[in-house]
C-alpha positions, 0 to 999 in steps of 0.5 A: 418066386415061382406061380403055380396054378392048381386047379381042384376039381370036385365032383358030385354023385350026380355029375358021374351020371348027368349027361350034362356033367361037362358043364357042371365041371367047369363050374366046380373048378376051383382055380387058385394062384398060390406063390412058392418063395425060394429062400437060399441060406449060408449058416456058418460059425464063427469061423466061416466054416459051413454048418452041414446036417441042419434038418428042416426043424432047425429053421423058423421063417418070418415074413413080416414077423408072421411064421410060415411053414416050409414047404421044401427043403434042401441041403446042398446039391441033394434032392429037395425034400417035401416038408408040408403037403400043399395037395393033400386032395392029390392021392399024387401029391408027395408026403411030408419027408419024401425026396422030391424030383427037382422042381427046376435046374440050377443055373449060374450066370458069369458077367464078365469085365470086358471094358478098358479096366480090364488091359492090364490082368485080362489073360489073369482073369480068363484064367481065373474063370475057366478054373472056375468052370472047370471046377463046377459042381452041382450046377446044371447049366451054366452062362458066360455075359460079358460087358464093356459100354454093351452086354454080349450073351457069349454062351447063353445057358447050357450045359455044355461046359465047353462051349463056356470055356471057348467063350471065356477065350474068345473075350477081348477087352475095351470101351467103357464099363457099364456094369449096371446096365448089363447086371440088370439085363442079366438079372432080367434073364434069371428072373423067370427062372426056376430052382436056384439061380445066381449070379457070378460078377467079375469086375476090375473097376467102378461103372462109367457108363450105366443110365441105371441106378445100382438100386434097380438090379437090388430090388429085382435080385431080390424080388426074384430070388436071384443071388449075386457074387462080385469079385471085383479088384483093389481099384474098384475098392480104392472108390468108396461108393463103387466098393459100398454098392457093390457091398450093398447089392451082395448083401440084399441078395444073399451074396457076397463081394469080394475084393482081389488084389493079384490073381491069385485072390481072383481065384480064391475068390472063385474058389468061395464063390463054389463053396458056398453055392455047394453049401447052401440050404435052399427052403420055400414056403407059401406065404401066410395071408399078408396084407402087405403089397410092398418089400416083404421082410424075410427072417431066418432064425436057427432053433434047436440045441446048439445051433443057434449060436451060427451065423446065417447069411440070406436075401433081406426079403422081396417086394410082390411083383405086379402082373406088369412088372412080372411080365417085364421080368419074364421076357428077356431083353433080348434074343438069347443067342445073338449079342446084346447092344445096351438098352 
């Protein structure tokens, strides 16, 4: 979720010539905190193959089972559309149908398994995720995390792809896994983020190591609107608690697991991973009067001829953030340039 502050100002004929009209402004200024929840939708059929062309009318949301009216609308990689005019007082404000200048950048963060699990197909992995750097599309910066006991920022966001791909090699593998602890932290830097943000997880066994429980970074994925990719390997699936969480933490945040037997499934994977972020609809709302203060509810439905036999893939719903943990959520856990010991 993003805030916006929008300040309306009204004036009087009586303040364009008093000369106390100053005064009168600040008294006039009407300040109203409004929250904007960005929503990314997967619709494919029964096959799996993506639905492409669905307008704005052919989605209804619910938040809590109450209708909201979308605000923006987007397919894809193109430009968002407005839907509802939220400043109609602003002779400057974009009309329902106009294509809007993105509101924010899309970012991807790769975490990647660099613990003692990863001996055996480490130089496999590397590869696998260079492919998928190269390959990239529609995404405008781009961060390589990785983590063993600690989580080391190795190229933290840009948009120099080449910087990336020289982190991926510079990458060597020991110690212990704590894959939660550095999702978490990850997780954290996406969350002031705004536009489309995602997470790319490439893990080769179960944590062993985290003092976090997988439930925190769920609720804060979600919360957020961050959405989380696992590619994990046969050995993490061979432990079913390892396999369900991983499950469970795609599933909320709108993503999807995926387990890899050799490399070759490692870069199919990948290859899923970048289909469906460029086959995403990305819509947002202003939510309608809620009374409730705790997990929001988020449904999507598909209306109209012959679209609603589809299948929709999107976050379960988000918990309102207080100021306090807001706060915690925008400041990263540490410096963005430097390696990051665990916390």
């Amino acid at each position: 979720m993003k805030t916006f502050l929008l300040a309306l100002c009204l004036f009087t004929f009586g303040c364009l010539v008093n000369p106390g009209a100053s005064a009168q402004d600040d008294r006039m200024r009407l300040r109203i905190d409004v929250t904007l929840v960005e929503v990314n939708v997967a619709v494919t059929d029964s096959k799996g193959n993506y639905i492409r062309d669905l307008k704005p009318e052919n989605f209804v949301v619910l938040e809590d089972n109450i209708p909201e009216k979308l605000a923006t609308f987007e397919e894809g990689h193109d430009s968002p559309q407005i839907v509802l005019n939220p400043s109609a007082a602003s002779e400057a404000s974009p009309m329902p149908g106009e294509k809007l200048a993105r509101a924010g950048e899309s970012n991807l963060f790769i975490l990647f398994d660099t613990s003692n699990y990863m001996y055996r197909g480490f130089v496999f992995a590397q590869d696998s995720i260079a492919d998928f750097v190269r390959s990239l599309e529609g995404v405008d910066r781009l961060a390589l995390y990785s983590y063993s006991r600690d989580l080391s920022r190795v190229a933290p966001l840009t948009t120099d792809r080449l910087r990336v791909l020289r982190g991926v090699r510079e990458t060597v593998a020991g110690d212990d896994a704590a894959l939660y602890n550095g999702l978490l932290m990850t997780v954290k830097d996406a969350a002031p983020l705004s536009g489309r943000k995602a997470i790319v997880v490439f893990s080769n066994g179960p944590d062993n190591a985290s003092l976090v429980p997988p439930e925190d970074i769920a609720e804060l994925a979600q919360s957020t609107g961050t959405i989380i990719y696992m590619i994990s390997t046969r050995q993490a699936q061979s432990e079913p608690i390892s396999s369900a969480v991983f499950e469970r933490i795609t599933k909320t945040t709108g993503g999807k697991a995926y387990f890899a037997r050799d490399w070759k499934d490692e870069r199919q994977a990948f290859a899923s991973i970048r289909d469906d972020l460029a086959h995403l609809y990305s819509i947002s709302y202003y939510p309608q009067p809620n009374p409730n203060r705790g997990f929001r509810k988020i449904t999507v439905k598909l209306v109209g001829k012959d679209v609603q036999k589809y299948h929709i893939r999107t976050r379960e719903g988000y918990r309102v953030l207080r100021q306090s943990e807001r706060s915690i959520a925008d400041v990263p856990t540490a410096a963005p340039t430097a390696s990051s010991p665990q916390q």
